[in-house]
Each structure stands twice: as C-alpha cells, then as structure tokens.
N, C-alpha and C positions, 0 to 999 in steps of 0.2 A: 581551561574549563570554567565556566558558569554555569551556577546554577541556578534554574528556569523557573521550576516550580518543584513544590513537596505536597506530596498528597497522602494525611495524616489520618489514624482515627479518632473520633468523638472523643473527649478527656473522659466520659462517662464509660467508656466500652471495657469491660473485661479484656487482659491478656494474658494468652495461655507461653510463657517463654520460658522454658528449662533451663538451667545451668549446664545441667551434663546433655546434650542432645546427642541422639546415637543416629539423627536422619539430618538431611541436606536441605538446603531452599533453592528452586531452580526458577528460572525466567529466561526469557525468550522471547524476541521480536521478529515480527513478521513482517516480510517484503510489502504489507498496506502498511504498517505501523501502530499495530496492533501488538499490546505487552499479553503474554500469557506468564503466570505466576505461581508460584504455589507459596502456601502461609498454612497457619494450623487455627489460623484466627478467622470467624465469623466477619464479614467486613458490614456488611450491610444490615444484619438484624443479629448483635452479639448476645450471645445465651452464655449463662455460666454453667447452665447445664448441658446444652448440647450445642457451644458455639466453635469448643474442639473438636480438631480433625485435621487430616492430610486434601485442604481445600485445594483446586484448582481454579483463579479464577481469569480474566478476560477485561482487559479496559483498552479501550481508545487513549493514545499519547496524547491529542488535542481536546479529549473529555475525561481527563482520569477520573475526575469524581465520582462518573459510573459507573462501578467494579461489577462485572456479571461473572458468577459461577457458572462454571462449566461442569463438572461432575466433585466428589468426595468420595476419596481414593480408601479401603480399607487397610491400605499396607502406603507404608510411606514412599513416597513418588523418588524415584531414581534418574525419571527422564524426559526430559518436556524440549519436543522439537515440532519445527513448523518445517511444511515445506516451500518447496520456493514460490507457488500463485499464492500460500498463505491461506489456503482450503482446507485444506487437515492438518489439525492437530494432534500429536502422538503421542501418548502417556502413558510411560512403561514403572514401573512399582518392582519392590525386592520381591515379588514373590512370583512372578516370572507373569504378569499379568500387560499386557499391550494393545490397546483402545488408539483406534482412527476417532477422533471426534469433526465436524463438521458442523456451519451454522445455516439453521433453519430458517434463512431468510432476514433476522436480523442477529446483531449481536450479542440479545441477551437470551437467544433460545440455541441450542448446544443438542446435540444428540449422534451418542456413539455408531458410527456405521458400521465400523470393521472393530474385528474383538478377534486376537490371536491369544494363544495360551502356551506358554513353555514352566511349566510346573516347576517348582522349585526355585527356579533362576532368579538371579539379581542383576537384574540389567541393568549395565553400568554406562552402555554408549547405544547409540543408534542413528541413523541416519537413513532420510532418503534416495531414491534410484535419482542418480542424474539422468535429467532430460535430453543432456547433447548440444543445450544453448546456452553459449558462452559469446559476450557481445562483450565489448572492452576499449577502451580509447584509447587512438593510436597520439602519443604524445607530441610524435613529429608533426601533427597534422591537427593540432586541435585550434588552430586557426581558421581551419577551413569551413565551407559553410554545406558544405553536401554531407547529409546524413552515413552515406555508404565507403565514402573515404576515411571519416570520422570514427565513424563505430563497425571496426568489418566483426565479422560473427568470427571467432576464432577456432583453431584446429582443435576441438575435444568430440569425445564420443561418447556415445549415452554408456551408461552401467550398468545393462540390463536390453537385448534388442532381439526382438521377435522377425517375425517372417517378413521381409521387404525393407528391414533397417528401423523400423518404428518403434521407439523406446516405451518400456514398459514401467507402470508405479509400481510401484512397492517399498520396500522399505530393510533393511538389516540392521542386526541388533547381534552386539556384544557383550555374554553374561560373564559375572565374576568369577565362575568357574573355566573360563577360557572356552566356553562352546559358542557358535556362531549358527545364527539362524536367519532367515529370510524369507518375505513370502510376498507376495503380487499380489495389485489393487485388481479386481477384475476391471474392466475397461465396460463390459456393457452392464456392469450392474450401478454406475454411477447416478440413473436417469433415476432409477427408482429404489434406489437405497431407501431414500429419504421419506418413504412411504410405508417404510416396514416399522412393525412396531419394537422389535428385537434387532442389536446390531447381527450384520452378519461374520459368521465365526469362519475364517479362513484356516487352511491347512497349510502349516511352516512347514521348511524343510532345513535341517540341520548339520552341523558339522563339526570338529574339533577346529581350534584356533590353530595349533600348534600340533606337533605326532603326540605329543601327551598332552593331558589337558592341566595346567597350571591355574592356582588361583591368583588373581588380578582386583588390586582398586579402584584401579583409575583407569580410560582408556580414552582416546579421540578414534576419528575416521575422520577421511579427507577423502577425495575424489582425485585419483589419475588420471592422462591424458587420454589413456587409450583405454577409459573405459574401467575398471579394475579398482577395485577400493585399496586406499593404506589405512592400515590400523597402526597404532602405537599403545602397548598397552604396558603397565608397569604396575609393581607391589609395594607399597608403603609400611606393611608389617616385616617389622625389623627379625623376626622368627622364623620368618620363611627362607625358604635354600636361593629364592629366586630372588632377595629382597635388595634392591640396591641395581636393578639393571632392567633395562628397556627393554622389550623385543620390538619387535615393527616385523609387521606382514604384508604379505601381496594377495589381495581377496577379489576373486573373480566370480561371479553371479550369470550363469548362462541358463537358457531354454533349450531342455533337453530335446533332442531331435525325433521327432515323431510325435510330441506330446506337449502338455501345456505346462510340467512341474518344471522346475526351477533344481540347479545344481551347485553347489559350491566348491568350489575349490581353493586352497591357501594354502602359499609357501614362507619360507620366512625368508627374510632379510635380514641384511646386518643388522647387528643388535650392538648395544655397548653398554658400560657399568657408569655409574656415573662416578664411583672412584675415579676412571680414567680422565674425568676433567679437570676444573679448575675450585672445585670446592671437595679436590681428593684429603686436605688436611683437617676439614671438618668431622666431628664427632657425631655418632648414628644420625648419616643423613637419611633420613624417610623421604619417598617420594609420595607431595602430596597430590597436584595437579600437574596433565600432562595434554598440551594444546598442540595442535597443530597452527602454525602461525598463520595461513590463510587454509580456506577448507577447497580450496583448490592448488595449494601448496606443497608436494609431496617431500620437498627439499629441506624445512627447517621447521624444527621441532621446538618447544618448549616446557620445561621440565621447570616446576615449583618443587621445593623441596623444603622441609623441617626440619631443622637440628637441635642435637640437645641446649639448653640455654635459653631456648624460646625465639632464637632467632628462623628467619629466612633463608632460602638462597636460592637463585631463580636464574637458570642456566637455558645459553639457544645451543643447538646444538645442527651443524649447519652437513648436509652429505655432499663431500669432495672426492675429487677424484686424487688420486696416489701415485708416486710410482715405487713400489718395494725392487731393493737390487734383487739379480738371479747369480747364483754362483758362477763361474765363468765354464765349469764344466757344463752348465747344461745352459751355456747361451747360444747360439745359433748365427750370431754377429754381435761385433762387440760393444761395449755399454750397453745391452739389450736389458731390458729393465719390464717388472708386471706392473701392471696398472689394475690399480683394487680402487671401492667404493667405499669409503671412511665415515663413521660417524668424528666428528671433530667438533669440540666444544671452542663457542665463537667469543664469546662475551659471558658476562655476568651482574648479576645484582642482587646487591646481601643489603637484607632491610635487621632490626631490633625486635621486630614483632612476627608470628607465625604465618604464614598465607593462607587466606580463606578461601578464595577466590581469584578467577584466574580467566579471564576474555582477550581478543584483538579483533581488529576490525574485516571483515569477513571479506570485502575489497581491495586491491593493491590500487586502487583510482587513484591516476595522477603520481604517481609512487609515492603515498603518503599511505604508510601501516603501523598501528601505535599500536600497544600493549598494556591492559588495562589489570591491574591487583588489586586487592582488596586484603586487608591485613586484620588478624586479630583485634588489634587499638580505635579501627573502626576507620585508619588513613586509608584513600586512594589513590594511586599512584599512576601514574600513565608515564609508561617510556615509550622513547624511540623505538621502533622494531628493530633496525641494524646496528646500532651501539650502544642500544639499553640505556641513552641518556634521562634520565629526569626531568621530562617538560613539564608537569605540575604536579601538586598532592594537595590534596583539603583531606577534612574530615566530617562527618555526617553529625557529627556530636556538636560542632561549634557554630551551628545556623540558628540564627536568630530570625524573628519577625518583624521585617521591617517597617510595619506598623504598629509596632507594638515596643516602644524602647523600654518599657520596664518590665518585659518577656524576659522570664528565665531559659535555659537552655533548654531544647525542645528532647525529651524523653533519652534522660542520661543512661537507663537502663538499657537500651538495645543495643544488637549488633548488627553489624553486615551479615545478610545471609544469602543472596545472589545479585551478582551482577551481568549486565549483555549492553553492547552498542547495538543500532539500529544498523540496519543492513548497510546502508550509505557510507556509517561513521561518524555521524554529525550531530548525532544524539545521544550520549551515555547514559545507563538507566541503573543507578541501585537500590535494589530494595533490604528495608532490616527485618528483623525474626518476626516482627511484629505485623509485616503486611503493609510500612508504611514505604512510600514512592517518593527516590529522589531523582528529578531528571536535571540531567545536564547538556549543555550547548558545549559542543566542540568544535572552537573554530583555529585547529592548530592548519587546517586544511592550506585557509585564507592568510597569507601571510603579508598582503598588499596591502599597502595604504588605502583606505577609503577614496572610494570613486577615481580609482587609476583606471587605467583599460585591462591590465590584466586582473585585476579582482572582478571586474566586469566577464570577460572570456570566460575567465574559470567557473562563473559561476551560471552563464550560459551553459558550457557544455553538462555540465553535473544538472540541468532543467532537461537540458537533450536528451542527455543519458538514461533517464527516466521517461521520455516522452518515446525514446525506443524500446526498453525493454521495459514498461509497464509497471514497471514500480513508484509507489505511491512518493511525490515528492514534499511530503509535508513538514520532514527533517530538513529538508533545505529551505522552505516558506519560512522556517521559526529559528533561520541564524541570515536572514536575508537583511541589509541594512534600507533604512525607508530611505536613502536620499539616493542611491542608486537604483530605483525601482523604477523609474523610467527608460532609463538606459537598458536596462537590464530585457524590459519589455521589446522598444526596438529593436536590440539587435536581434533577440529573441525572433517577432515577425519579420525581422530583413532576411534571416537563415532560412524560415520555412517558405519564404515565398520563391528564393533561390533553387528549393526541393523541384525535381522532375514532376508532372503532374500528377504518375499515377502514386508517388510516394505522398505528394500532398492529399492524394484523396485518401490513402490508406493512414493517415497519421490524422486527415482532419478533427475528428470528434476528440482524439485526446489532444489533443495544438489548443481546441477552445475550451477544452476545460483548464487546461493548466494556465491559460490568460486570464479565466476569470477568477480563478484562487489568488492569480499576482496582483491584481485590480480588488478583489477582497481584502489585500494587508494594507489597502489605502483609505484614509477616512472621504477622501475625496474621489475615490474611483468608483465608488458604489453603484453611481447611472452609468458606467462604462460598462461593468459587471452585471449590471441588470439589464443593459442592450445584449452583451454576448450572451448572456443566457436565452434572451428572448432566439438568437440568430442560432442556437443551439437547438432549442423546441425546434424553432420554422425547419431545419434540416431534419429534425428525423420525423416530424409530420410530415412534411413534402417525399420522404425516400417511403415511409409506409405508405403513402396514399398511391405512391405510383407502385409501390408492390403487388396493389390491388390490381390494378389495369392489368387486361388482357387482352390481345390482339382479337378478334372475331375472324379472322382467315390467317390459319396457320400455316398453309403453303404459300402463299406467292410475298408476303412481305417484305420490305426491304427493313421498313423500320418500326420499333415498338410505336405504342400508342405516347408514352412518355416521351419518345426522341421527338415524333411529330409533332406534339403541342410544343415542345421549346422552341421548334421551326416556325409554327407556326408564329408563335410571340414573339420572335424575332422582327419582323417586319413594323412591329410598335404600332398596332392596331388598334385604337383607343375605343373603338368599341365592341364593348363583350358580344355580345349579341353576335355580328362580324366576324368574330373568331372561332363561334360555333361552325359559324357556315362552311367552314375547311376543314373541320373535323369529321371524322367518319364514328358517328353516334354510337354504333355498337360496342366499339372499343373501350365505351364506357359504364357502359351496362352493369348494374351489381344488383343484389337483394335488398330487398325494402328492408328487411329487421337489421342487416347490416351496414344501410347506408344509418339508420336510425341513430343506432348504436354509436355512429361517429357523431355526432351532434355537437357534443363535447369541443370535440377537438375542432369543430369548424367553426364554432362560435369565437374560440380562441383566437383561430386565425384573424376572422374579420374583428375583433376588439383589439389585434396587433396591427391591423390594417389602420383603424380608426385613431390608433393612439399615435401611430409613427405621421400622421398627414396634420392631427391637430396639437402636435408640437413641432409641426415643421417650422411654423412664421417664427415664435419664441426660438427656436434653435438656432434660426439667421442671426436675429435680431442682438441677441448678447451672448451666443455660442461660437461666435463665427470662427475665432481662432483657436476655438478647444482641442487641444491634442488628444490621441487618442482613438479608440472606435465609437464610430456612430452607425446605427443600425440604417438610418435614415439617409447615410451616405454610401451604404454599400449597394454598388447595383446589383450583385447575387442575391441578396438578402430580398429586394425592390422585384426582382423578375421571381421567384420565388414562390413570393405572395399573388403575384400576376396566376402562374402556372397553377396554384391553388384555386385560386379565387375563379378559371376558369372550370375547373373540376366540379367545384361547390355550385355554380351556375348547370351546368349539364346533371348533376346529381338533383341539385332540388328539382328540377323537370321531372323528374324519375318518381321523386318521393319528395313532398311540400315541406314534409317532418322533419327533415335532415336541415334545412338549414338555419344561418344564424340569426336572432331574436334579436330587433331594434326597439328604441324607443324616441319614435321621428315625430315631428314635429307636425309636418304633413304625409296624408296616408299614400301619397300619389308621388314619395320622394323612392325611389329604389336605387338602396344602400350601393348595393352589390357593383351595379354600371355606375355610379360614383364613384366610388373607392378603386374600381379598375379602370375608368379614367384617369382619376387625379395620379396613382400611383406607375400610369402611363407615361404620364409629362412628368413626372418627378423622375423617372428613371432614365429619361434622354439628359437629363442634366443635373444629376444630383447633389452636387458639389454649388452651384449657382443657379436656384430654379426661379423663374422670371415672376416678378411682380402678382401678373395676373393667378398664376396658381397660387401662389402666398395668400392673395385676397380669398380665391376660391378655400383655403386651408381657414383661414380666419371665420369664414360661417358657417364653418362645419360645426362645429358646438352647438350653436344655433339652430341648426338643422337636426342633430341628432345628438343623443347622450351619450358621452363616453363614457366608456366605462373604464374602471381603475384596473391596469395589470397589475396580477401576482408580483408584490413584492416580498423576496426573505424577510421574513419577522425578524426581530431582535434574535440573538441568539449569543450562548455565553459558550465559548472556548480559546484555547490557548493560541490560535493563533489567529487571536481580533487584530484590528486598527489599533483596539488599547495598548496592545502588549508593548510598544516601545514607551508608554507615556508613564507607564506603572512602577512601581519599585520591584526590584531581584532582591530576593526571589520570592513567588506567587504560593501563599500558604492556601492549601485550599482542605476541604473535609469533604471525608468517603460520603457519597448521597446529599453533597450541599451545593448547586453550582457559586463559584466564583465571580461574586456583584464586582468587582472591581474591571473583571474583563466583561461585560455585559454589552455591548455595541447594538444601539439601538438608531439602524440606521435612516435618517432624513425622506420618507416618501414623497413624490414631486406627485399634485395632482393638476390634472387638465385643468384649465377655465373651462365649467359649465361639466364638469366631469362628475361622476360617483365616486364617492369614499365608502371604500367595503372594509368592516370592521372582522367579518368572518375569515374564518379558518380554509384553506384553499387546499384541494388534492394539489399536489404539484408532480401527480402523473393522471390521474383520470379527473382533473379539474375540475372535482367537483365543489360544493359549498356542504363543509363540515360541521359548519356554527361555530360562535364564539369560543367553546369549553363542551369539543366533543368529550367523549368519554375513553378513549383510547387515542395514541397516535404511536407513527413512526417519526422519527425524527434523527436525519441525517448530520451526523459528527463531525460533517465537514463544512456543508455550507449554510445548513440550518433548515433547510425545506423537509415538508412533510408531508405525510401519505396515511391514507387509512390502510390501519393490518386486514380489513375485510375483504375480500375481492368481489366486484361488481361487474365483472366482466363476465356478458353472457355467451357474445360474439367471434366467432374464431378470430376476427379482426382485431379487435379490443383486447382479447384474450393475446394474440401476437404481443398488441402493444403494451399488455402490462408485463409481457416475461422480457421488455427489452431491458425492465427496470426493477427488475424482480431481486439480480444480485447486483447493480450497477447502480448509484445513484445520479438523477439526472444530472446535477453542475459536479459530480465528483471528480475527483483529480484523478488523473486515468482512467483505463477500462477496468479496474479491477474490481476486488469484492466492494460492498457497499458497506457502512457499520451503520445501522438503524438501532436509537433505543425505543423503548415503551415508556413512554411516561402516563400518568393519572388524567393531566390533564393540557391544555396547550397554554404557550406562553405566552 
C-alpha cells in the first residue's frame, strides 16, 4: 500500500471530535469512483456555531478537494450504501429514517427522490436488489482476445423478479431489533422523479428476522446464487442472552401474485458461538464487526471481535460440509454416515489494539481478495483473505509532507473513523473523525516485474473488464506504470479489433473513451487524445444527423437514406455536387428552425474538415513515423466527414442558415467542394497521399482561416501526466486545487490559423467568453459546459440529453461528475 494523496482541512477550520462518540463514520465508493462519507464537520464553510452535524458529503477520487454535501441527517447516519450504476445513494439514520438520494445532473446538486420511514428502527445494514448481472474472468482463458470467452455473464439470478423475469430496484434493510423491511423503486416513476419538489414516500413491507425478534449490533447482507439474501447478524453486548453467537439467515424478496407489494420471507441457518472457535480461551469476547468476505460470497464470513485488555481478534469462519457417524442401529448399510453443513473457524488474527473498522475487496478478480482493518492506534492492516497473512500496515498518524521537511506530524489528535476499497480493489480509502481523506494505491494485485508480458495481460484484462461491465476504470489509470503505457495501448486495440463486428460496434464509444484517458496519463500523447476525441464527436455527430434522415417512401425501400449515401461515397466521387445527383432529395428534407438550430454542430464539422487537411503536409513531413492514432489516417474517421459534408451540402440548399461560416480570401472559393475534394483523394490513400494534394493542403491557409479546435484547458487532478513526476504523497486542501498537479497542456496552432482565448461549450459549442459566470466542469477530462440549456429544438434537445448524465471524453457510459465552479480556468 501507498499512499497517493491526503485531502486535509484548513489549519484555521473548527473541529467538532468527541472522546466518548456514541455514533459511527461510514464511506462508501461507487462503481464511477465516487467516495460518499459522512463527518460531523463543516468541510467547505466551517461555523463554530452551525458547522456541527451528522453531514453527508460527495467527492470525486480524481478531484477530492471538492467535497459536495449531499443532505444533514437529524439523527446520526447508520448506513451509507451505493448501488451498483452508482445512481442512488441510500442513507438510513438510528431512527428508522431511509432517503434514495440521486444527482441532479452534476455532482454538487443532490436531491432525495425516495423517502421510506420505519419509525423507531436503527438500521444497522442494507442493501440493494440484485440485478441478475454477474460478468467475471474466466482465468483459464484470460489470454484470449474475444470478449465472450473472456468474460461469460455468470449463473446468478436477480433478488427480486416481476412478470417475464425482469428484475425489480429496491432495496432491504436490517434493524437492530432483528425486523427486516423492504420496498421497490417504482420503475416508471424514475423519468420524473427528479421534477417533484418533495421526495417521493414509498410503502415498506415488513417482517421478523428470526420467529422472535432479537436485538442485534452488527449485521452484513450478501447476495445468493439463486436470488435470496444472506444475512449474518450478531450482538456485541456482553448482557444479552444472545451475546457471543452469530445467527445467519436465508431472506427471500418475492412479488406477490396478483399485485405489485412485495413479500418476505426468512429461515435460519446454522448459526455458531464464537466460543466454539479458535479464540474460545479469550476473556469477554464482544463481537464488534461482522463482514461477509465477498458480497457475492455466501460461504465465508468474517467476525472482528474485542476482548478484555484492549485487545483484537479477527476470526473467518468458512461453511463445510461434514459427515456426523449414525449409530449402526439406524443405518441402512454399513459406515452409512449424515452429512451436515458446519460453521468451522478457519484462521485467525489477534492485533494489541481494539478494531474499529472492518472492509474486503467486493471482487474475487483474478483470485486476489484482501482484508482490510482499521484499529484503535489508528494502524491499518491488510491481510490475505485465505490465511489472514499480513501483507502491510502503516499508520495515518506518521505521514509527513513531503514538501515540507520541517512539518510536524499531520493532526495527532484524530482517529480512524471509516474505511472502503473501491470496487476493483486497487484503491483503499480512509477517512479520520475529522473528515480528512487518505487514499491509497494497491498494488498487491500486480505482482510482476515491470514491463513483463504478464503484468502487461493482467492489466489489459482489468481495462476489459471495465470496458464490459461499465465501470469506471479510473482506479486502474492511478496504479498504471508510464513506461508500459504503450504496450498496454496496443494490445488493448489488437483485442478490440479481434471483437466480431457487432461487439465492436456495441462497445465502440466506450473503446474510445477508455483510449483517450490512457493517452491523457501521457505528457506526450495529448494530440493523440485530442484526435480521438475529435473521432469521438465526428461519430456521434455523424449517428445524430443520420437519426434525422427519413426515408420519403415507406413501402417499397430496400435501403435507408443513410445506407444509400455511404453507397453512394463508395465509388470516390470527388465531386459533391455529382453525388447529389444519385441521391433522392426527399430523403433529406427537414425544418428550417431545425436544420438552423444545427449550425453549431456543422460549423464543427467543416473547422475538423479544415484542421485535419491543413495539418496534413506538417504531419508527413516530421510525423511520419509517429505511433499511435491519427485522425488523418483513419479512413472511417475520412469517409465520415465526406458522408457529413454531403448532408451539409443538400441541407444548406434547403436553408442558406444552417451552414458553416468561412473566412476566405476569395469570395468565389466554395469551402464545402474543396474540403470534399481534398478529403476525397486523402482517403484513397491515407497512409501516403501524393505530392500534388500536399501542395494543394499547403494553400489552403492561404485560401482560408483556420480556425483553432477546442482544446482541454489545463485542468488540475489526480490523475494528470504530473502524477508520476511528483513526490508521495499529494497534500492537498478541502476547496484548494492541487498546483502541483496542474497540466497545462502544449496547444499545436495551424500556420495562418486563429488562436481562440475563449471559453468553448464542449457539448453545444458555443463561445462562453473568457470568465463566464458559471460553468460545469468535468472530473475527469477537464472539458466544460454551460449549467443553462439552449436547446430549443427537439434535435438539439436530443443532442444535449446524450450528455446530460454522460460526459463527452468520459471513461465509460456511466454517470458523469460535473462541478460548478465561480469562474473558468
């Protein structure tokens, strides 16, 4: 374990930290990699008069300095879970109170949709309804290069299924008084939740744990094969009748038949005392934490326990099979023997200090599963899952600033008060009483020598593994070494080009974003990054604009209006004009306000047209052997612009308004049959384009102004270029970005080109100015967007919700994290 960064508060801030604390600190990361937390402290404006409370707040792992509040809970928080898209957040309190929260488009606006109430309760555990998708690497086979060999979807079943198999949200919760409730997300009320000004208040339905109902401290859920929750829940008060022994259930969640309520039902399982283990000669063991070792685990259990003396003991406890002798009168044949289901204690590990804290890593990936503590003294401890060895321990107390050599020890007074890994495992997160963030890099995963082949493979498939089931790979970007980042890339595109087509076309848009994140940790892959970006727009400009297109004879067609024009550009028709002549005009037909309304986006295209042909001759010329992608070399990328640029030709016919704005030298030059010319003959040979077009590329400056593409501004996060150049570990403060990580990357301008100093929509491209007065500004790649929408058009309205929760270069399909900042950078 290393550690990465620590994100501290102001020395000036007020801390509200109790000696005796009678409430918990919880955390919790999301499948994007997003930390949810709770603290009592003010992070961002501390009051000594109203800076206490049971805060909940929200930060990006790659931007911790901007902690966003989510709500302030009146009763001290019990239970802070995410579910697995990382859409709602679930915050259940001792007083039986449980809030769905959800974000309003970016990350620093929050607001509860769902509000359930069980009065009285202290909800000690919860969890959501599985979905039913389980996808996992088959190890025999992590050689291989087809996605469906690789990663098959495994045998599990959702925990909750409605009419036709379709699994249902919701959620279950278990109170310390051993009752169990559970209630459903509705399904059509998700579109317009987000429009009501009150959450809406769902109706639980209830149950006992057990035929009686018992009080409980501690409890997990995990997820069984066939659908059916395990509970393990256990008592730490040594007064109690029940104090000293486990129970474990079997909790089943079904749709009652005829109707839309929901039903529980729960059996019990073997249970066992933990006298009967290996810490039976210790004195009043208390049970203080009790984990399930994977939450798809239902086999081995983990018990934290306190003994007198102040020590630990930290037992797995693993269910085998038995076989009990039968007396021989009542055997049937002989040595006939029962076979029972045991709990049986496997291992152990006895620490000097109390256990605070108690996580593993959520994943069995690659069969690597650690076990994470946190101890009174403030050490962390990470064992082995299967024989509890001790692979490291630091401590939170003895981090120094390593810019700082005559820094004292960074705030002696705190403790540990939650800790969580990231979904993957590759990022452990603690936070102390006080609200301050330490992250660490775990790379017990990697155990290969630098730039071998299999530290190469492994760390392929774990890019895969994420580019199929959707999760954010930004944990892996920030333990990635920079001298393998080429390799890592190739073999990366040798895999997906291996994909059947229709897997390549269903995984494209995340393939190009997770390229340009691995080309963003390089100081040098920046115009690589800023071509696949650009080859990112051109696709889903090119896929909305033929969304538009509609056939004008709906009976007799063989093919769209879109299949036909790619037909038609097949034959390499160098003049536009020419390639109208085969088109059948109607097919292209649309409304003046909404061909208007695209203007935007067509300008874009012809200033990508203009940029990609007048850095062509410089690209031959001292590019020639640059590895890598080039936008200017791909002929999809090349026929694309063609297939557009003939649309933009047939539309501004329609309406003169729509199209794109030059600044030509002569009034009698038309852009449009140049630019689908030249990018004519550059596409029959794009790899070696002859002389004569190079000269014709060379006066095009001449001829007309280029203008400058959107480049990413500078932007300050954790996982810049700087990060391998910097000292470990990264001191940073709540509301300060971190100048050290600051990557202000090199912009390449045309000869004869504009330099635009303004601020760029980087979805409705418009021109913000220098120091709008608001922006969004995305966590990951650094592009930005105005919060106002200008979208009047159902077409434009389409294209701003494609990026409404998705940001355009963001790493997978998932949510986006946009902050608000005052001003742009």
């Amino acid at each position: 374990m290393e550690l990465l960064y620590m994100t501290h508060r102001k020395s000036n801030s007020v801390s509200f930290v109790e000696t005796q604390q009678n409430f918990e600190f919880f955390s919790t990361t999301s499948t994007c990699n997003v930390l949810a937390f709770t603290t009592t402290n003010e992070l961002t404006e501390p009051s000594p008069i109203q800076g206490w409370g049971f805060h909940i707040y929200v930060a990006d792992l790659n931007t911790p300095w901007f902690p966003y509040r989510v709500t302030t809970s009146k009763y001290p928080v019990s239970v802070l879970e995410w579910d697995v898209l990382g859409r709602f957040l679930l915050v259940g309190d001792r007083n039986g109170n449980v809030q769905l929260f959800a974000q309003k488009g970016t990350l620093s606006e929050w607001k509860a949709v769902y509000s359930v109430r069980f009065p009285g309760e202290n909800i000690i555990a919860a969890a959501f309804f599985h979905n039913g998708r389980k996808i996992s690497l088959q190890m025999d086979k992590k050689e291989h290069s087809l996605y469906v060999e690789k990663f098959p979807k495994g045998k599990f079943s959702a925990s909750v299924r409605q009419f036709g198999g379709v699994p249902v949200e919701g959620v279950v919760i278990v109170s310390a008084t051993g009752m169990l409730g559970a209630f459903a997300i509705p399904a059509d009320s998700n579109v317009n939740i987000m429009k009501q000004q009150e959450p809406m208040v769902l109706t639980p339905v209830t149950e006992s744990l057990g035929i009686t109902r018992n009080f409980y401290t501690t409890a997990d859920i995990c997820y069984g094969k066939s659908g059916h929750f395990m509970i393990a829940a256990g008592n730490g008060d040594t007064k109690s009748a029940n104090s000293g022994m486990i129970q474990c259930f079997r909790v089943a969640v079904t749709v009652k038949k005829g109707c839309e309520t929901l039903e529980i039902g729960s059996s019990a399982l073997p249970s066992f005392f933990l006298a009967e283990g290996l810490g039976k000669d210790l004195k009043e063991l208390r049970v203080a934490h009790i984990k399930w070792v994977s939450n798809e685990d239902a086999d081995s259990l983990i018990v934290a326990s306190n003994y007198a003396g102040g020590g630990s003991f930290i037992e797995q406890w693993e269910l085998t099979e038995e076989s009990m002798p039968i007396h021989k009168l009542f055997q049937s044949s002989k040595n006939e023997s029962f076979k029972t289901i045991l709990w049986t204690s496997k291992t152990k590990y006895v620490y000097n200090s109390k256990v605070v804290k108690v996580c593993s890593t959520r994943l069995n990936f690659m069969n690597c599963s650690f076990i994470y503590l946190a101890m009174s003294d403030n050490s962390i401890h990470c064992l082995q899952r299967d024989t509890f060895k001790r692979l490291t321990c630091t401590n939170i107390i003895s981090i120094r600033d390593p810019n700082d050599h005559a820094s004292k020890q960074i705030r002696l007074g705190v403790k540990i008060g939650a800790i969580n890994v990231s979904y993957l495992g590759h990022l452990f997160v603690a936070l102390d009483t006080t609200g301050q963030i330490y992250t660490y890099r775990c790379n017990f995963m990697i155990q290969d020598q630098l730039g071998t082949p299999a530290l190469i493979v492994q760390t392929v498939n774990l890019l895969e593994f994420c580019l199929v089931t959707g999760f954010d790979c930004l944990e892996i970007l920030l333990t990635l070494k920079p001298q393998i980042l080429d390799n890592i890339l190739e073999r990366l595109t040798d895999n997906f080009n291996r994909q059947p087509p229709n897997v390549q076309q269903y995984y494209y848009v995340n393939f190009l974003t997770m390229k340009i994140a691995l080309y963003r940790l390089s100081i040098t892959g920046q115009q690589k990054a800023h071509d696949l970006s650009n080859l990112l727009i051109l696709h889903s400009i090119l896929i909305a604009f033929k969304s538009l297109l509609r056939p004008s004879d709906l009976t007799s067609h063989d093919k769209g209006p879109a299949e036909n024009l790619a037909m038609v550009l097949s034959e390499s028709v160098q003049d536009v004009d020419k390639v109208l002549l085969n088109l059948e005009a109607k097919d292209f037909t649309m409304e003046r306000p909404t061909l208007q309304s695209l203007q935007q986006l067509i300008q874009w295209v012809a200033d990508l047209a203009l940029n990609i042909l007048a850095k062509l001759p410089e690209s031959r010329s001292f590019m020639s052997s640059k590895q890598g992608y080039d936008i200017s070399k791909d002929i999809v990328a090349l026929n694309s612009i063609r297939e557009l640029l003939v649309m933009i030709r047939i539309w501004g016919l329609l309406n003169p308004q729509c199209l794109p704005v030059f600044s030509r030298s002569t009034d009698n030059l038309d852009i449009l049959v140049t630019l689908f010319r030249l990018l004519t003959k550059l596409s029959l040979n794009p790899n070696e384009p002859d002389d004569l077009l190079l000269d014709e590329c060379c006066l095009l400056p001449n001829q007309v102004l280029i203008p400058q593409l959107q480049f990413v501004p500078s932007r300050t996060m954790i996982a810049s270029p700087l990060l391998p150049h910097v000292s470990l570990p990264v001191i940073c403060d709540y509301g300060v970005e971190n100048e050290t990580l600051k990557f202000c990357p090199e912009i390449p301008i045309v000869e004869g080109g504009l330099s635009n100093d303004n601020v760029i929509d980087s979805v409705m491209y418009l021109q913000l100015g220098r120091k709008p007065p608001s922006l969004r500004r995305c966590s990951r790649c650094g592009s930005c967007s105005s919060p106002v929408s200008v979208a009047k058009t159902p077409a434009m309205k389409a294209w701003e919700q494609r990026w409404i929760d998705k940001c355009r270069p963001r790493l997978q399909s998932d949510r986006a994290e946009l902050r608000t900042s005052s001003a742009a950078p």
